[in-house]
Every structure is written in C-alpha cells, then in structure tokens.
Backbone as a printed PyTorch tensor [residue, N CA C, xyz], in Angstrom:
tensor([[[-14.2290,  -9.8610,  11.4050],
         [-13.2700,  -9.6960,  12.4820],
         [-11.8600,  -9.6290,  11.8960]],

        [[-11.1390,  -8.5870,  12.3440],
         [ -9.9220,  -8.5020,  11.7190],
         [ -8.7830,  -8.7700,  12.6150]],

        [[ -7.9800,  -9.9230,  12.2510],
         [ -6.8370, -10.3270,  12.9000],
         [ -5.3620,  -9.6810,  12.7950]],

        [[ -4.5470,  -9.1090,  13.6690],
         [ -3.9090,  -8.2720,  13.9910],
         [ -2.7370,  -9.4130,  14.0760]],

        [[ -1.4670,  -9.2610,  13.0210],
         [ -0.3330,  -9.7350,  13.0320],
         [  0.3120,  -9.6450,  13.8100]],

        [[  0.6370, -10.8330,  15.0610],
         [  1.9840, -10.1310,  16.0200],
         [  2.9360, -10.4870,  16.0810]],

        [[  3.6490, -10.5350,  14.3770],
         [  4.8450, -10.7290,  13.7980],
         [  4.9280,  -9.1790,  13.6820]],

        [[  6.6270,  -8.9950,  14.6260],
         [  7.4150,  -8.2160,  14.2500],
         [  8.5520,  -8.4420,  13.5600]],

        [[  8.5470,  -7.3790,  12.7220],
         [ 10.1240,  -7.4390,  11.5990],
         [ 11.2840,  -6.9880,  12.5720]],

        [[ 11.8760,  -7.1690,  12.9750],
         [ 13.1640,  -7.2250,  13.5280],
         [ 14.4420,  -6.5190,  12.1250]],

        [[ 13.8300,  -5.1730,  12.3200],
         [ 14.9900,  -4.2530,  10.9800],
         [ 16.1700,  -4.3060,  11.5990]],

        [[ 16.6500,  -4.6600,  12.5370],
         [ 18.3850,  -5.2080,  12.6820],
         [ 18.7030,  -6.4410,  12.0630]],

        [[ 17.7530,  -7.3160,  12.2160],
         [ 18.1660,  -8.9020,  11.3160],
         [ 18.5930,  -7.6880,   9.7830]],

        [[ 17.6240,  -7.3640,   9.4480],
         [ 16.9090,  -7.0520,   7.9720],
         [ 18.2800,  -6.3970,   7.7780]],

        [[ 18.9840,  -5.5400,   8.2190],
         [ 19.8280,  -4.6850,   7.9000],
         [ 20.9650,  -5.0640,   7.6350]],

        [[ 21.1000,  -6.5530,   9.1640],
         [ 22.4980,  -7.0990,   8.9130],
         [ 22.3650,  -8.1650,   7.2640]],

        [[ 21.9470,  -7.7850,   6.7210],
         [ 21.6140,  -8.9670,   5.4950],
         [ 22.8380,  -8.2220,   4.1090]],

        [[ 23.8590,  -9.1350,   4.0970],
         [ 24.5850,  -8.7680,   3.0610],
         [ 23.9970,  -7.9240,   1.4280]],

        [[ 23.4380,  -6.4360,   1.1190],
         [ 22.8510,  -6.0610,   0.1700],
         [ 23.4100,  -6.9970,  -1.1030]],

        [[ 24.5750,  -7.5520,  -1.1370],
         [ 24.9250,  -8.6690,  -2.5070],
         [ 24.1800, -10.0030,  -2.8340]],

        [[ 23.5830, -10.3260,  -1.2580],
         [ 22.5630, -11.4890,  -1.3390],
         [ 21.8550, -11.1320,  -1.5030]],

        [[ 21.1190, -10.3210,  -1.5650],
         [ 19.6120,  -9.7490,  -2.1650],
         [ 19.2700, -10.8580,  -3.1930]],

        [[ 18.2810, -11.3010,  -3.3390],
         [ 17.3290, -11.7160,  -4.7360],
         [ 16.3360, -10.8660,  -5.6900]],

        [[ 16.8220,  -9.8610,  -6.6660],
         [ 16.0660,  -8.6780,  -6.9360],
         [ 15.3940, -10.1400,  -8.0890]],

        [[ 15.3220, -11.2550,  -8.9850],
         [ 15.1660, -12.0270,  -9.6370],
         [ 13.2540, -11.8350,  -9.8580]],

        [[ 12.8510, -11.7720,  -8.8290],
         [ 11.5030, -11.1200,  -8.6500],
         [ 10.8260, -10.1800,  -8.3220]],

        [[ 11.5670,  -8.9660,  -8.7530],
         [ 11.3550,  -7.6500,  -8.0790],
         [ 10.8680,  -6.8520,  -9.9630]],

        [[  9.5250,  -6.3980,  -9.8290],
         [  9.1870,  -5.7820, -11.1060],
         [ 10.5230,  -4.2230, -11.6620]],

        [[ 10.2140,  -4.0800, -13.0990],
         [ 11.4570,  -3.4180, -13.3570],
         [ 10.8650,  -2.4000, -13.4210]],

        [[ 12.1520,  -1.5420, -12.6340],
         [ 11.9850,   0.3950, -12.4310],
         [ 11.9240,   0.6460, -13.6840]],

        [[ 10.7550,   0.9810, -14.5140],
         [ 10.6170,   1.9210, -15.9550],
         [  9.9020,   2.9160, -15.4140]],

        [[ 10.1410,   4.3780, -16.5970],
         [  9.6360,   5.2850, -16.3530],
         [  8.0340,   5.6280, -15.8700]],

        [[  7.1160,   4.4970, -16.6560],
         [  6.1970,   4.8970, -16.0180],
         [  5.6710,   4.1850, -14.5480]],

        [[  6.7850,   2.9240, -14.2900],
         [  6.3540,   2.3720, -12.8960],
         [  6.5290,   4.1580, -11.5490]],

        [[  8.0550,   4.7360, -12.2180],
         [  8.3310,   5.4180, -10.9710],
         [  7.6380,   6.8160, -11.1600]],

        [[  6.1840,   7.1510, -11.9680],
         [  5.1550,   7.8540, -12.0110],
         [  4.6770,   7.9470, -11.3320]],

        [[  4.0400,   6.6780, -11.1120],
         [  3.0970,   6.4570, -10.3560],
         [  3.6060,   6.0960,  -8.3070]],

        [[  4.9490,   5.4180,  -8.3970],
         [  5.0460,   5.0190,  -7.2460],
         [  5.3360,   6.1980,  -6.1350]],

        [[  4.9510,   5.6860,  -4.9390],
         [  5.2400,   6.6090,  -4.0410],
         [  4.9700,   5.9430,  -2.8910]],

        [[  6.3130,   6.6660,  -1.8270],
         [  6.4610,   5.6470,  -1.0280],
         [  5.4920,   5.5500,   0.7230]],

        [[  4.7900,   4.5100,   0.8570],
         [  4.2590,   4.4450,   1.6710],
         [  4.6970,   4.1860,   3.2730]],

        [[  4.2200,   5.3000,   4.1740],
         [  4.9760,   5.4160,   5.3020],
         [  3.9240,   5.3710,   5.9210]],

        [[  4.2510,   4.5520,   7.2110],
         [  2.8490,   4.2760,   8.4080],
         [  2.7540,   5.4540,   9.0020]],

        [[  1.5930,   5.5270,   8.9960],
         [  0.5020,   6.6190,   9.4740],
         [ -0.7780,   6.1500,  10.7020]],

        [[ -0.7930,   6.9540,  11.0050],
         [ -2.1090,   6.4840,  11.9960],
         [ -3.1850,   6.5560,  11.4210]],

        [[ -4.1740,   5.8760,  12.0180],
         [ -5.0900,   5.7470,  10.9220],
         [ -6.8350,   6.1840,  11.7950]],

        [[ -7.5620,   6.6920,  11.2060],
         [ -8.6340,   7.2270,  12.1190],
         [ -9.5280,   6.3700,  11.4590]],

        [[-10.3400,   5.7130,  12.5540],
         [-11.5470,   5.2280,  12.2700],
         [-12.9560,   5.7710,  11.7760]],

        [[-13.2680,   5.6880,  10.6440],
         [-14.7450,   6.2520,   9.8040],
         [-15.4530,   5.3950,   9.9530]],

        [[-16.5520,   5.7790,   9.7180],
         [-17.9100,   5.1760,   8.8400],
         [-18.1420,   5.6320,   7.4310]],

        [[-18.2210,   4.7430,   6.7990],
         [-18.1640,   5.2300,   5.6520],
         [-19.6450,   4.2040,   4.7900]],

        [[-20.2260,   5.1370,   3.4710],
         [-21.2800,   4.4660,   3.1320],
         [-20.7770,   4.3770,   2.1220]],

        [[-20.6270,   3.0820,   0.9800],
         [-19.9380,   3.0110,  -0.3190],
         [-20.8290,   2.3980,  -0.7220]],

        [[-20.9120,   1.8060,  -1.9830],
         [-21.7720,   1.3460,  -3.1020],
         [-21.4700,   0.2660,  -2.9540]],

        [[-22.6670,  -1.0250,  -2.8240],
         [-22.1300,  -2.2540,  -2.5110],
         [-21.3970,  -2.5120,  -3.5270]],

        [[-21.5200,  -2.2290,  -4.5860],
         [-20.4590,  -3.0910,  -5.8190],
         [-19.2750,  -2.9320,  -5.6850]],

        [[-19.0040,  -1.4700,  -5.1030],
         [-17.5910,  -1.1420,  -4.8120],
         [-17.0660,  -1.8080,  -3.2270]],

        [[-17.5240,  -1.9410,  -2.3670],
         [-17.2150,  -2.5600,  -1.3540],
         [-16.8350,  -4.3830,  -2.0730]],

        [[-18.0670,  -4.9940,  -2.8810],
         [-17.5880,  -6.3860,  -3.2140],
         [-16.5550,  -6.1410,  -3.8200]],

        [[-15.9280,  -4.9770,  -4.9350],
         [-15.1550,  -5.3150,  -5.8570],
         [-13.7550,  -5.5460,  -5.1250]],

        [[-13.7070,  -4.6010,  -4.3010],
         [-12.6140,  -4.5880,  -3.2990],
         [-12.1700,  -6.0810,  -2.5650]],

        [[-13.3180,  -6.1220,  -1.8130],
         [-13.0330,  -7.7510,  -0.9710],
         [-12.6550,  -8.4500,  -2.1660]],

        [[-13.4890,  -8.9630,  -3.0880],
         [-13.1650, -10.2030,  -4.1700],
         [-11.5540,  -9.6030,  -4.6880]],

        [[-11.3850,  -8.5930,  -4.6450],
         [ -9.8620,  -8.4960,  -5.0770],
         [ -8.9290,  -8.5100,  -4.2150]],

        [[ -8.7800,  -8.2660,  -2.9010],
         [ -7.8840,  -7.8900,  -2.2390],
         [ -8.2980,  -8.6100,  -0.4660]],

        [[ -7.4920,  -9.3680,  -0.1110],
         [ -8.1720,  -9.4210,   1.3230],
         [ -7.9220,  -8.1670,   2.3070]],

        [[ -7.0480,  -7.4200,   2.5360],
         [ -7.0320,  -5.9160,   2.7200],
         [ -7.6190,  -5.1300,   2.3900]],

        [[ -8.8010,  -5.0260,   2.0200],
         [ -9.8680,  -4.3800,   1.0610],
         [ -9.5630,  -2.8650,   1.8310]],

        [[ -9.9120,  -3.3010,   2.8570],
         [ -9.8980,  -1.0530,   3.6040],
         [ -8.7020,  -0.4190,   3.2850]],

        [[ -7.0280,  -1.2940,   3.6550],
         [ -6.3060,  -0.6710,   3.1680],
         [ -6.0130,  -0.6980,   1.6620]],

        [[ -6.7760,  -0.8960,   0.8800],
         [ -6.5000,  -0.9380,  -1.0060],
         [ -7.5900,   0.3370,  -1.1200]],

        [[ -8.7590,   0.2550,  -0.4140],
         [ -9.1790,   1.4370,  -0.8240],
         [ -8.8440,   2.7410,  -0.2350]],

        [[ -7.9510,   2.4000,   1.0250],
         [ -7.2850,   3.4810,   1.2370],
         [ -6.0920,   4.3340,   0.2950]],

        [[ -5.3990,   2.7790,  -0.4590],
         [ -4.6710,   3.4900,  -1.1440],
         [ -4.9270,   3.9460,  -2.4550]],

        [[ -6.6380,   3.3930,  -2.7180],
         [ -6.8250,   4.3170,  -3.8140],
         [ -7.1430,   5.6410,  -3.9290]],

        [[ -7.7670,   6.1040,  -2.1640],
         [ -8.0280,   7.4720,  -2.5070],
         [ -6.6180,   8.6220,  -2.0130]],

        [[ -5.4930,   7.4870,  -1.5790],
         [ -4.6310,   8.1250,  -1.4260],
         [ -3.8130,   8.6210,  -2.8720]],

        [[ -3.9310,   8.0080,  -3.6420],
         [ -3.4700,   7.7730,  -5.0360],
         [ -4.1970,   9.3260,  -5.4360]],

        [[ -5.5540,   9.3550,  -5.7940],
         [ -6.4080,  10.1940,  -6.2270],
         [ -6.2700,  11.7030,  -5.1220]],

        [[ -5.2810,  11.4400,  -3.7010],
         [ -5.3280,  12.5690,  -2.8210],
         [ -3.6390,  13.3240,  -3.9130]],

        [[ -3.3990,  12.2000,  -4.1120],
         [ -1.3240,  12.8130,  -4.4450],
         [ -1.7440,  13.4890,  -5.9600]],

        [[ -2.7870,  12.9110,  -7.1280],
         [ -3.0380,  13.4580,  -8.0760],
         [ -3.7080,  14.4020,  -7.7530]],

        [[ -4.7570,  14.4500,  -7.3450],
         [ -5.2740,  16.0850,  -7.0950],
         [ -4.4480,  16.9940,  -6.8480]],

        [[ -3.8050,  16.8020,  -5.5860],
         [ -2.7990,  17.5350,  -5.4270],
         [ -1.4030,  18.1640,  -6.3560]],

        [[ -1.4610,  17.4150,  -7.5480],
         [ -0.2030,  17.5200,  -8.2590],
         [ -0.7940,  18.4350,  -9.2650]],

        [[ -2.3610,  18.4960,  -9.8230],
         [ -2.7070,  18.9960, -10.3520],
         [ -3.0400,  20.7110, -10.0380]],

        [[ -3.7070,  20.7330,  -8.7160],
         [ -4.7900,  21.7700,  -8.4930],
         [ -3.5200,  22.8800,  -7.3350]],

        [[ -2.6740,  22.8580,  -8.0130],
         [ -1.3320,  23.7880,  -6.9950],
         [ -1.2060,  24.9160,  -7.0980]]])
C-alpha cells in the first residue's frame, strides 16, 4: 500500500529564503562528469502499467530504494535520454 504525502512545499516560503543563507556545505560537487549524466527532472504524469520483471530485479530495487517504481522509472528514463542521444 502506498502512502501519498500531503505535505505541500509552499515555493513562496522557498523563494522568500535569502539565496546567501543557503547551506550548499552538503550539496555533492558540480564536476564534469556529475553534469553528464544529470538531467533535470520535471513532474510528469504518470500512467499506470503492469509490468512483469525478474524477481531479482524487482528485490534489488526494494532492498535499495523505498521508491523502488520511481528508481526504476528513472532508470529506464536514464537508458530513454541515452538511446536517444545516441540513435539521432
């Protein structure tokens, strides 16, 4: 059963936030090959599948991630932006 956050971010607090107070202290560092790979994720709607996967790959997911559907979403989104970069 999947529980549905009904915490909203309030992006006017977020905005009024002085950018000098920021804490970047824990924020990983922009090197060339982080901004390779990154790309920025924008909400989308999302369509409900059925899908048949390999149990190992379904456990590997859960034991790693409690978001498991959206991690494997973003792996085949990952593998949708490389194909694409390749096969043009």
């Amino acid at each position: 059963m999947k529980i549905k956050s009904t915490k909203k971010i309030d992006w006017d607090k977020v905005d009024a936030i002085p950018e000098n107070s920021y804490n970047y202290d824990e924020s990983p560092e922009l090197t060339e090959e982080f901004l390779k790979i990154a790309f920025i994720r924008k909400p989308t709607h999302k369509k409900p599948v059925s899908l048949r996967l390999d149990e190992d790959i379904v456990d590997f997911f859960k034991k790693t991630n409690k978001q498991y559907q959206s991690k494997i979403n973003d792996v085949l989104r990952a593998y949708k932006i490389a194909y694409e970069k390749t096969h043009h």
